[in-house]
N, C-alpha and C positions, 0 to 999 in steps of 0.2 A: 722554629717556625714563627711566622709572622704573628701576631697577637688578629691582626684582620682575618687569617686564614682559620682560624682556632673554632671547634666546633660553638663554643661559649659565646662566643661574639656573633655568628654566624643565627646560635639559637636567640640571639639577646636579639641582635637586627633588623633579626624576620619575624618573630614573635607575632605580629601582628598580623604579617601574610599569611603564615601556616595556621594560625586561627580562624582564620577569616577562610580558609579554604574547608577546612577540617567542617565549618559552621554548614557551610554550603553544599558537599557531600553528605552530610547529615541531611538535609532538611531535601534536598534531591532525593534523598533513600526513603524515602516516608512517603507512602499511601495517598497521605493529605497533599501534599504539592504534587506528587506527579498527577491525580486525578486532577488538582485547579490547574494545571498546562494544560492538560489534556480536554479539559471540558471547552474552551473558544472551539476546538478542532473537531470536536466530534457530535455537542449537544445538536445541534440545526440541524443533523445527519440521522440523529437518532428518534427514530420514528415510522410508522409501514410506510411501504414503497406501494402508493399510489398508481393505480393499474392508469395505463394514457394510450391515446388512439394515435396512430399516425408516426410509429415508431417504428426507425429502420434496422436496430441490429442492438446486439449489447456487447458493446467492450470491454472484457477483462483483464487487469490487470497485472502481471505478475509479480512475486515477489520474493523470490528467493527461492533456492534449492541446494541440493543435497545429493553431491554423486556416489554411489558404492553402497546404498542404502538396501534392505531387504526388500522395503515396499514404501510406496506413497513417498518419493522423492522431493516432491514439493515440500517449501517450507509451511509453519504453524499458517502464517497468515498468508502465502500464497494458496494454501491448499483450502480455506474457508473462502478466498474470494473465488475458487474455481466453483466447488461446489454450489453457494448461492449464485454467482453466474448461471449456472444450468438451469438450477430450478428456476431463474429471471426467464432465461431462452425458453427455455421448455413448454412453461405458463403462459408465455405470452405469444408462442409457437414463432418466434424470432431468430435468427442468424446468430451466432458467437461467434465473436473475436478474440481470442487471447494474443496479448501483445505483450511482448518478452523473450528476450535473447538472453539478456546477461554481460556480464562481462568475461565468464571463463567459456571459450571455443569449444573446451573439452567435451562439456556436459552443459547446454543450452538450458534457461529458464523451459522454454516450449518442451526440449526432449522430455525434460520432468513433467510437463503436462500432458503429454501424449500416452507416457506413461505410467500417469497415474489412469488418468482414460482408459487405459488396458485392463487394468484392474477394477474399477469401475464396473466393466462390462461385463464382469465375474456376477454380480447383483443386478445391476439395473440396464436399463435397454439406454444405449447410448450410443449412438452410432460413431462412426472413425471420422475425420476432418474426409472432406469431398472437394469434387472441383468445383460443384454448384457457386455462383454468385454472390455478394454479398446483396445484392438488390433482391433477391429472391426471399417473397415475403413467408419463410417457414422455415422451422427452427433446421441448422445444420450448424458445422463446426469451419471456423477456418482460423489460421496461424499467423501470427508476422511474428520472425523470428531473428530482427536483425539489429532491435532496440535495446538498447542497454541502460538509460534511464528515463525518465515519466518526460521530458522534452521529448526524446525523439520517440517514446511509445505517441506521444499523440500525433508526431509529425508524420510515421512512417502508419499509422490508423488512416490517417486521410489521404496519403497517398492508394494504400488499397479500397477506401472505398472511391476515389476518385475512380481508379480502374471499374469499378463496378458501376461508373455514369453516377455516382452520387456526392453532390456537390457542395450540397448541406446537411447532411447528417442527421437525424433526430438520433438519439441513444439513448440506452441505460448504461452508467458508469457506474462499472463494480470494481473499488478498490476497499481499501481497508480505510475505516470510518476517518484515520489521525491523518488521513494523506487525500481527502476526499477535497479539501478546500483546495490545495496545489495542483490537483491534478483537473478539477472544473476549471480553474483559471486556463491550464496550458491548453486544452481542448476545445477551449472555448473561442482562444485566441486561434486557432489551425480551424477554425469553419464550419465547429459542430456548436447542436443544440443538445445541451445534457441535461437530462433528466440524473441523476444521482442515486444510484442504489448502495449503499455503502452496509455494509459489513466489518464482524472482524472489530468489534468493540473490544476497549480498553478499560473504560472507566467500570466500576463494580459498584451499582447503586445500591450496596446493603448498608447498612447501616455504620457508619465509623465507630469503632473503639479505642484504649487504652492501645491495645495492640498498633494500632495505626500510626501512634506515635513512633513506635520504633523504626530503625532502617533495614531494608531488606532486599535483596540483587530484583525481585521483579520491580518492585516500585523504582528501584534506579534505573533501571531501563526503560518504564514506562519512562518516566522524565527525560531520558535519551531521546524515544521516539518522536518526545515532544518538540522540545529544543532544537532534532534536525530539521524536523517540518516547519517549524521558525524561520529556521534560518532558509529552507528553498524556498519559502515563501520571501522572504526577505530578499535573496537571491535576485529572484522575477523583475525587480523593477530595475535590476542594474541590465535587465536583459527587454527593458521597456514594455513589460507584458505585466 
């Protein structure tokens, strides 16, 4: 065998590469960097959601699901923006929108909502989606169920409120706090005015320890969610928005 091909040479070569990755997977998996990604994305978010006059519906978000489940088919952080959505609608005796398809036919983002809704109902007073309007100034439920990422949730939002004679929009945007900057940008470009209710925090303002240092699968994910919301944000300008 070649001496080039030889694992020795190979480890001698890249020594530096596999280093330097090994460093960064490390410091990815730590508490400490995924909260400092995650703070640009969520601190200006993180704060009560100021009650505003002159507001036509609340937007929710979806964000994943989970088919063949026993109950609450939504995912972690789909199923907290549905919840604070309602109590937004609710309180403020406002319209919902949940906007969310998915990408699997099978088993739609919406069906999981509809279906957690069913369960819901089991507890609390929540009525079923209606054909009532979205202009209609009291809280009821309606559906877009044909988006599959946060571009065309906000495209295919203004197309139904368009249907409803509403042309500019006032809202409450309920998404998850890491994804609140991406998603004001796209809705804002499609002809709404957003107010921002975000939910579905990431960061853990307790106090850092010793422990923090170490690497651990939630903190590298937190640093995932970060890094994608980066990069759509990053995305946006090749799409002049």
């Amino acid at each position: 065998m070649s001496s080039f091909y030889s694992p020795h040479f190979i480890a001698k070569r890249f020594r530096l590469f596999f280093l330097g990755n090994a460093i960064i997977f490390y410091l990815l998996s730590t508490t400490y960097v995924a909260d400092w990604l995650l703070a640009p994305l969520e601190t200006p978010f993180n704060k009560p959601l100021e009650k505003q006059t002159s507001v036509d519906a609340v937007i929710v978000l979806g964000g994943g699901n989970t088919k063949g489940v026993a109950n609450l088919p939504l995912s972690t952080d789909a199923y907290k923006r549905m919840m604070w959505g309602l109590m937004v609608a609710k309180s403020n005796n406002l319209p919902l929108l949940f906007s969310g398809g998915g990408t699997s036919k099978e088993y739609l983002e919406s069906d999981a909502f509809l279906d957690s809704l069913k369960e819901l109902k089991l507890y609390l007073e929540i009525p079923t989606p209606t054909s009532k309007s979205l202009n209609a100034k009291e809280f009821s439920l309606h559906v877009e169920d044909k988006s599959i990422d946060t571009y065309q949730n906000a495209e295919l939002s203004k197309v139904a409120f368009e249907k409803a004679g509403l042309k500019e929009p006032t809202i409450y945007l309920v998404t998850s706090a890491y994804h609140m900057k991406r998603s004001i940008r796209l809705y804002e470009h499609f002809g709404f005015k957003v107010i921002p209710a975000a939910t579905n925090f990431k960061i853990n303002a307790k106090t850092k320890d010793e422990w923090d240092y170490l690497p651990n699968a939630h903190a590298f994910y937190k640093s995932y969610v970060a890094l994608h919301e980066y990069m759509g944000l990053f995305s946006l300008k090749f799409r002049g928005i």
